[in-house]
C-alpha positions as CSV (number, residue, x, y, z in Angstrom):
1,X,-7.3,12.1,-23.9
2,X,-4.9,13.4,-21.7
3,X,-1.0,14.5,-23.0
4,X,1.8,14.8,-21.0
5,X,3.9,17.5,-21.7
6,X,6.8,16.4,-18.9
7,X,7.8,13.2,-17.5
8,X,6.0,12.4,-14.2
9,X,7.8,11.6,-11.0
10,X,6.8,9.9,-8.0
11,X,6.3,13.5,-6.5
12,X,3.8,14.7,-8.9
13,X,2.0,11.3,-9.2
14,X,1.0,11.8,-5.7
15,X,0.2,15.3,-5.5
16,X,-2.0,14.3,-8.0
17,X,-3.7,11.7,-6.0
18,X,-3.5,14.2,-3.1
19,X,-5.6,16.1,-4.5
20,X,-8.1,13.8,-5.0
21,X,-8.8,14.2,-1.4
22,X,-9.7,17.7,-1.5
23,X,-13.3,17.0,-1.6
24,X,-13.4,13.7,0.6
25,X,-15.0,13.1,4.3
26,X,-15.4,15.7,6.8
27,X,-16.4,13.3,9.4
28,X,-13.2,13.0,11.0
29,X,-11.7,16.5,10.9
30,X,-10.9,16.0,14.9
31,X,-8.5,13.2,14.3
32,X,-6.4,14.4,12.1
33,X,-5.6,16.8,14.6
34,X,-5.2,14.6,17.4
35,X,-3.9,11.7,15.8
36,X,-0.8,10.6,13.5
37,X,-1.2,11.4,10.0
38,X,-4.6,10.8,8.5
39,X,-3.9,11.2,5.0
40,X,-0.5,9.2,4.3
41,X,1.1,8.4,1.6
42,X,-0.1,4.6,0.7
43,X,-3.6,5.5,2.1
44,X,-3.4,8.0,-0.2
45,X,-3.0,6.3,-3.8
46,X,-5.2,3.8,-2.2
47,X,-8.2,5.9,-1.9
48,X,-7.6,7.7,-4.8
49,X,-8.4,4.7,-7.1
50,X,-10.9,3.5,-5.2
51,X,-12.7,7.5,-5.5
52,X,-11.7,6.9,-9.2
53,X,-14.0,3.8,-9.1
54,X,-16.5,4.8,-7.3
55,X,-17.6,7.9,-10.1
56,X,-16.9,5.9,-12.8
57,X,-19.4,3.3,-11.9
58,X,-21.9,5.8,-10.2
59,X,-22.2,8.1,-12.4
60,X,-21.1,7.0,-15.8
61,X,-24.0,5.2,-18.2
62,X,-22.7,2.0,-18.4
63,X,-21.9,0.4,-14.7
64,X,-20.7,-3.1,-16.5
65,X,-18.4,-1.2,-19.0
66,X,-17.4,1.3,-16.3
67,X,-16.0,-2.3,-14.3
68,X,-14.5,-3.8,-16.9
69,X,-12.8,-0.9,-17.9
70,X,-11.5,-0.6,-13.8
71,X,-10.6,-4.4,-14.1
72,X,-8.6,-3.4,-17.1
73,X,-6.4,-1.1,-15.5
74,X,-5.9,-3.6,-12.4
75,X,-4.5,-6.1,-14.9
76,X,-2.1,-3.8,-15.8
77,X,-1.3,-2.5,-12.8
78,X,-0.7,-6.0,-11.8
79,X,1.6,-6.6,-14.3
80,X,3.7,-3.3,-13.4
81,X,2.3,-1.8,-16.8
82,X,0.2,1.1,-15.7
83,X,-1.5,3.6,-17.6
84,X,-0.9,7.1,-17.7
85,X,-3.0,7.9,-15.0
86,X,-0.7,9.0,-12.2
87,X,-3.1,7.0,-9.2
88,X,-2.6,3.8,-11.5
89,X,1.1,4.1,-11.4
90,X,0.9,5.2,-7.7
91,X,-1.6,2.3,-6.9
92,X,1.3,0.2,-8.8
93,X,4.2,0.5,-6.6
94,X,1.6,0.2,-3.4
95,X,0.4,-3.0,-4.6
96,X,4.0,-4.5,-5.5
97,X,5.4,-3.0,-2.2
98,X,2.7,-4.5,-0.3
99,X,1.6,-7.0,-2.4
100,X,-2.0,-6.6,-1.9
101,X,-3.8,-9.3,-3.3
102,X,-6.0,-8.9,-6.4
103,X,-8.6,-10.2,-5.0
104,X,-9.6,-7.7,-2.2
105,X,-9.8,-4.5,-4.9
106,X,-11.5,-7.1,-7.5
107,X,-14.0,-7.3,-4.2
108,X,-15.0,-3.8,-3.8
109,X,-15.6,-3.2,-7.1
110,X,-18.1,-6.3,-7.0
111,X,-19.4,-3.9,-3.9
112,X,-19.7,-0.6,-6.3
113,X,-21.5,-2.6,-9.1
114,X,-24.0,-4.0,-6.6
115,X,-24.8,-0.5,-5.1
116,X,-24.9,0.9,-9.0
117,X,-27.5,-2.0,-9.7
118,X,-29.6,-1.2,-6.7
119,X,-29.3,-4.6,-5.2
120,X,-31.7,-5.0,-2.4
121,X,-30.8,-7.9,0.0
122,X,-32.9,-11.2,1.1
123,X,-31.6,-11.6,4.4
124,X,-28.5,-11.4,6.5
125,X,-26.0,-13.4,4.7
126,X,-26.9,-11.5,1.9
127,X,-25.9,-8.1,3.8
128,X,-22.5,-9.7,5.4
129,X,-21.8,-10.5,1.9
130,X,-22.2,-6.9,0.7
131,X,-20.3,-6.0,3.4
132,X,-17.6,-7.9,2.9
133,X,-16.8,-6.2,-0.1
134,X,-17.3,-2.7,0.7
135,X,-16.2,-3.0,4.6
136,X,-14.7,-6.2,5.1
137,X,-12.1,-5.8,2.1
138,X,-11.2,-2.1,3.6
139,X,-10.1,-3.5,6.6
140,X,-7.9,-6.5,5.9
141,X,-6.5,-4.3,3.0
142,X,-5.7,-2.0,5.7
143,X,-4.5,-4.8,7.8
144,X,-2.2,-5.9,4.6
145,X,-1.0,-1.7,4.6
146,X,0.3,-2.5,8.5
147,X,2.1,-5.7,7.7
148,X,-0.6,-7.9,9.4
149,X,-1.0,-11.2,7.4
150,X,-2.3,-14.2,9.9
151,X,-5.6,-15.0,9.8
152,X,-6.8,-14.8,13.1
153,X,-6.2,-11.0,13.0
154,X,-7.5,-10.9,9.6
155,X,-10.8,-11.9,10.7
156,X,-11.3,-9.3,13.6
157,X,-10.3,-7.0,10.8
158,X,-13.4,-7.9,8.7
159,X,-15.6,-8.1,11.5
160,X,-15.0,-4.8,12.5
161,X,-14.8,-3.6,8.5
162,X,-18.7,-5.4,8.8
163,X,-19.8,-3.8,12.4
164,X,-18.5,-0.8,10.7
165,X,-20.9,-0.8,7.7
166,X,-24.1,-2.6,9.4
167,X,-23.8,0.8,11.5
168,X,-23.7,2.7,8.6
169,X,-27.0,0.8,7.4
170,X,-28.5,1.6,10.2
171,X,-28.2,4.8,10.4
172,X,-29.0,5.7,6.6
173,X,-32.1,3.7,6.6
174,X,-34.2,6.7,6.0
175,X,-31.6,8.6,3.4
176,X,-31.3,5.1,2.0
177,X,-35.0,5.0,1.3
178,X,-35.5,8.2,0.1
179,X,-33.3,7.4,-2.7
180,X,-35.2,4.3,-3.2
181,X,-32.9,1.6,-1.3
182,X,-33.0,-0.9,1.2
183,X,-29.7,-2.5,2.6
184,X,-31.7,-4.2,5.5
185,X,-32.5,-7.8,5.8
186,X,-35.7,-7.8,3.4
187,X,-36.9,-11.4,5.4
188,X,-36.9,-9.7,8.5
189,X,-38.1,-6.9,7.8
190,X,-41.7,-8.9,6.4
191,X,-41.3,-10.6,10.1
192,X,-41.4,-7.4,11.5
193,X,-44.8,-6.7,9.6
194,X,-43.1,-4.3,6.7
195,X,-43.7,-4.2,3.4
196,X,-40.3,-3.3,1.4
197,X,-42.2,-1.8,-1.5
198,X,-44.7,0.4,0.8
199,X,-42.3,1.3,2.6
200,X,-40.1,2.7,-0.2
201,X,-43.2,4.1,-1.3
202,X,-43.4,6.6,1.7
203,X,-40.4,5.8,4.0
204,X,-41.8,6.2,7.9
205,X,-40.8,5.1,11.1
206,X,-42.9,2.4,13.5
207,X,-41.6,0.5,16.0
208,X,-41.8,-2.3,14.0
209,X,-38.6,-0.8,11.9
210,X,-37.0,0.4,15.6
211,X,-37.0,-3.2,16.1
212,X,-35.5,-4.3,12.8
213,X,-32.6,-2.0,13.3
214,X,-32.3,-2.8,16.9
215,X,-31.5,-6.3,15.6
216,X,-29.2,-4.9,12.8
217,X,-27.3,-3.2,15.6
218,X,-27.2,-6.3,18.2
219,X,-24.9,-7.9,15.5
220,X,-22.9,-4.7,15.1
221,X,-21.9,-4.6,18.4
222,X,-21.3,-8.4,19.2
223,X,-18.7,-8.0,16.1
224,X,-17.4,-4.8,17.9
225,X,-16.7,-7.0,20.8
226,X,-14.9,-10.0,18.8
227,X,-13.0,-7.1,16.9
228,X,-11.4,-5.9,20.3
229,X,-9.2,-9.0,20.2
230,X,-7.7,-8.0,16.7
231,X,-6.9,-4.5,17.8
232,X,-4.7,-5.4,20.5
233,X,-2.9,-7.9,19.0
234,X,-1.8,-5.0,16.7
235,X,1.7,-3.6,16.6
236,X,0.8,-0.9,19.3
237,X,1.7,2.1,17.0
238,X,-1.0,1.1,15.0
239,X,-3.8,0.6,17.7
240,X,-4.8,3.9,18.5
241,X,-6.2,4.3,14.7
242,X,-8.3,1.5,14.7
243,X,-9.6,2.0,18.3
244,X,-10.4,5.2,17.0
245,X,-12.0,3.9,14.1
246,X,-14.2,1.3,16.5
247,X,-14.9,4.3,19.0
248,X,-16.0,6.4,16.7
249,X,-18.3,4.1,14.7
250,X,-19.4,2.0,17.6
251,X,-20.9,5.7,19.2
252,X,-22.9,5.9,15.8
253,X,-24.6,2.5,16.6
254,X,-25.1,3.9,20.1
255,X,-26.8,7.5,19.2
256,X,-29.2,5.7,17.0
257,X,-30.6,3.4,20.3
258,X,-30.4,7.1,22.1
259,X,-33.2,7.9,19.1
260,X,-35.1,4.8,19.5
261,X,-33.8,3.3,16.5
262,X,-35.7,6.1,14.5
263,X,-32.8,6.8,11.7
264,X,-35.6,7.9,9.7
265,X,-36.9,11.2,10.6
266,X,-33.2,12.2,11.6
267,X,-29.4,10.9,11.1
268,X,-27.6,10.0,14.0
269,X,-24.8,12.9,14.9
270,X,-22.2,12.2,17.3
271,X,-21.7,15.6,18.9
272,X,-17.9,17.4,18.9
273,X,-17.5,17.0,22.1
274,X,-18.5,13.3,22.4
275,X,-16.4,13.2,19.8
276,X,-13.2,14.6,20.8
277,X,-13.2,12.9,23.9
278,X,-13.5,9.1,22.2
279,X,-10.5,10.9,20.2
280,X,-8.6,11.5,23.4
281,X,-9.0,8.5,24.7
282,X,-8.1,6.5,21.6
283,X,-4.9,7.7,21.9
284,X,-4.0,8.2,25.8
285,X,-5.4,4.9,27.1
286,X,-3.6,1.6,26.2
287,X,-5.7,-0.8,24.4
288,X,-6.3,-3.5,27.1
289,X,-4.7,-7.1,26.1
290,X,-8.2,-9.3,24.9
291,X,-8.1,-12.7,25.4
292,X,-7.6,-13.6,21.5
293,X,-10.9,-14.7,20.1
294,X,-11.0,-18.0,18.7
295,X,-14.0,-17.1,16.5
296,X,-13.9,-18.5,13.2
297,X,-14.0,-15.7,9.8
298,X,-17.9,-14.9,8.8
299,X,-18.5,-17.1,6.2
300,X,-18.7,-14.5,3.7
301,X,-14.9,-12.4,4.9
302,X,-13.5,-16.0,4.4
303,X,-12.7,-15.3,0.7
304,X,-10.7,-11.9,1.9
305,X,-8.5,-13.7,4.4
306,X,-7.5,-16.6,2.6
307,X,-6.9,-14.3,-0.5
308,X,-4.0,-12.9,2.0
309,X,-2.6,-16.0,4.0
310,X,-2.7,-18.0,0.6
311,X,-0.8,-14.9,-1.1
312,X,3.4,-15.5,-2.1
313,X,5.1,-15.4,1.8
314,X,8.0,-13.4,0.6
315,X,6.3,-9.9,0.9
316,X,9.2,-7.6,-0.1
317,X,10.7,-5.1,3.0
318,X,8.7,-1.9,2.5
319,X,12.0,0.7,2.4
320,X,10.4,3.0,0.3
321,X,9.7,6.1,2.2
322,X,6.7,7.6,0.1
323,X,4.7,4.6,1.7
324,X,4.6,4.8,5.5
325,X,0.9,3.7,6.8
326,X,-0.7,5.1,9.3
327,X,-4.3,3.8,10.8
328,X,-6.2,6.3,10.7
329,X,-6.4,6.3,6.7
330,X,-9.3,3.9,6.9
331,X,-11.7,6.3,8.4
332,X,-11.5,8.4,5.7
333,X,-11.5,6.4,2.9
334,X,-14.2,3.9,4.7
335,X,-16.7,7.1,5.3
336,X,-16.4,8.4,1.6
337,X,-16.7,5.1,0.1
338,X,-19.8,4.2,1.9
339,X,-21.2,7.9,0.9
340,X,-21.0,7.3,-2.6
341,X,-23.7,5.0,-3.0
342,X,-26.5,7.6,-0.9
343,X,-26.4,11.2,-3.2
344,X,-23.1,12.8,-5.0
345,X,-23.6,16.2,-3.5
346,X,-23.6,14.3,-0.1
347,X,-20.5,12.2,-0.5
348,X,-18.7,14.9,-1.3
349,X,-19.2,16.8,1.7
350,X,-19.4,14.8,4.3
């Protein structure tokens, strides 16, 4: 048990969740370079509970007492009665500053219980509603971080939280397998003539799997598209980040039809240079004014939205100064969470 031998201040509650960070996602080094702030303050105590979370339900014993330990400390932090820990008392004042709903960090931690239990997934709806809680829940949180709370915006957040993470699916397929998970559709993989269990067995690539991903990644992109709409109906401070974020991911998705789908015998890289320049270009060229999608919320994000448009209206000013959000946040905390679940050694690396 840990003792205090001086009385914490907001200063020293977030260097400690600073620090947190030391080991996170090297996947973005470029923007925070090129772009405002990666790492800021909010962000910050954000992704330090949830990297609290994540080990303490991945690598403890006892997933189910690991979450309802977690769900313990959220009721308390709820109730502005933290524990000593300096991210709960940080995650505290975001929360009630903000006031995040419940709901969305009660959602990923359904997501981190699912990956510790090695849930395998039936068919499509059973993958959007994974990745509503690991993706789709990042972004509207996000969206909740940069004052956003209508529900059409909502939505293209989730949708590109979930094109975000079917990309991700599709490009681990071969890590995934060698650590003896699937995340794709099991129904159509069977269509495609694969046997799950074989497969897993001795994890190869056939054209039938090219096509499964293919398929994977034809939703990706057509929720890229209907996420566009979201982005520029962004305050405009805020849109480079994201367009960042959907740049950045979206060229993941695209290197792995450059491969023939084959995310087995290697990982999809985008390359520095390709890189840097989606970077640039992020920032200098205004996002171009979508027609706003009318679209209705994937069934399974619907639970995300509504647990923000139904929250209390009267969302205090944010005046605070330790809590200024920047966009860019999400690509570091989205990358390391969706590490967590392939290899420890990985996730903290990457």
């Amino acid at each position: 048990m840990l003792t205090e031998h001086f009385l914490p201040t907001p200063a020293t509650d977030m260097g400690s969740c600073k620090r947190q960070l030391s080991h996170g996602s090297r996947s973005f080094y470029f923007a925070s370079h090129l772009l405002p702030s990666v790492m800021q303050q909010a962000a910050c105590g954000l992704y330090a509970f949830c990297r609290e979370a994540d080990d303490l339900i991945d690598e403890g014993s006892d997933p189910r007492a690991a979450l309802d330990e977690l769900h313990g400390r959220l009721d308390r932090i709820y109730e502005e009665k933290p524990l000593y820990l300096s991210t709960d008392r940080v995650l505290t004042q975001i929360v009630h500053s903000y006031q995040l709903p419940r709901a969305l960090l009660d959602a990923l931690l359904e997501g981190f219980e699912w990956d510790a239990s090695g849930r395998s997934y039936r068919d499509i709806d059973a993958v959007y509603d994974y990745s509503a809680r690991v993706a789709g829940a990042v972004g509207v949180m996000m969206s909740v971080l940069m004052g956003v709370r209508d529900a059409p915006t909502l939505a293209r957040a989730a949708d590109l939280g979930t094109a975000m993470q079917l990309t991700n699916i599709a490009r681990d397929v071969g890590e995934d397998a060698r650590l003896g998970r699937i995340y794709l559709p099991l129904d159509e993989l069977v269509a495609n003539g694969i046997e799950p269990e074989a497969f897993l067995r001795n994890p190869s690539f056939t054209p039938e799997l090219g096509r499964t991903i293919e398929q994977l990644l034809q939703r990706a992109r057509a929720l890229y598209i209907r996420a566009d709409s979201g982005i520029s109906g962004l305050p405009r401070k805020y849109q480079p980040g994201i367009r960042a974020a959907r740049k950045l991911y979206s060229a993941i998705g695209d290197q792995v039809a450059i491969q023939g789908y084959n995310s087995v015998d290697s990982r999809a890289v985008v390359g520095t240079n390709k890189k840097l320049g989606l970077l640039l270009s992020a920032i200098t060229l205004r996002q171009p004014r979508e027609l706003a999608s009318n679209e209705p919320a994937l069934t399974q994000n619907q639970f995300l939205i509504d647990a923000v448009v139904n929250a209390p209206a009267d969302a205090p000013a944010v005046t605070n100064n330790m809590f200024k959000p920047r966009a860019l946040w999400m690509l570091d905390l989205f990358e390391t969470l969706h590490a967590r679940d392939r290899n420890p050694g990985i996730a903290r690396h990457r």
